[in-house]
N, C-alpha and C positions, 0 to 999 in steps of 0.2 A: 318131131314132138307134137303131140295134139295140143293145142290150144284149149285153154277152159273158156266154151264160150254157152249162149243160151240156148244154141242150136244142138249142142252138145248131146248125142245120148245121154240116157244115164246106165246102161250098161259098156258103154267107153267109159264115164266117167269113173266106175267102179272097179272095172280093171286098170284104167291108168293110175289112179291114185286110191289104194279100198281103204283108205285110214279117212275119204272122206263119209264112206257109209255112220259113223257115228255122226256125224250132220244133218242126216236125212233121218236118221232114229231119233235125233233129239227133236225133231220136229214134228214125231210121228208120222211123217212120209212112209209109206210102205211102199217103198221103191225097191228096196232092198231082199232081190228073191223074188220079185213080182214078172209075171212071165211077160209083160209088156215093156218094162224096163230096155229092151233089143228096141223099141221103137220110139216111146215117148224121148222126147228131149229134155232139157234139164229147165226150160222157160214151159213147154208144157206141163211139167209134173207140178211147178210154181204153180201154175194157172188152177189145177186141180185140188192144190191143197188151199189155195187163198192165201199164198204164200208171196212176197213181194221176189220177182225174179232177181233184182237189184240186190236185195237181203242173201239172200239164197245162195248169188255167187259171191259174194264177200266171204258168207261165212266157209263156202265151200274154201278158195285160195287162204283165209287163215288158217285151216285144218294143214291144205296142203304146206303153207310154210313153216309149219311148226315141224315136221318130218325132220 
């Protein structure tokens, strides 16, 4: 099982778990369908949004435990 971590794709991220793409839309992340998504990481795509990477995967693992 992948681990959710920072180094994380976010194209793993979004096949392993896609209920957490409403995470990355509330944030207006446009991760979601972006053709870089196969490379950035889940701590890079933070970096890019000004997004706190800390924030980011909490909210990510509440998405997923609510499944």
């Amino acid at each position: 099982m992948q681990m959710l971590t920072p180094s994380l794709t976010i194209e793993a991220l979004l096949a392993r778990w896609p209920e957490t793409a409403a995470v990355l839309v509330a944030r207006r992340m446009q991760c979601v369908g972006c053709e870089m998504n196969r490379f950035e990481t889940i701590a890079e795509a933070a970096a890019v949004y000004g997004v706190s990477t800390c924030d980011l995967i909490g909210a990510l693992r509440r998405a997923i435990e609510r499944r």
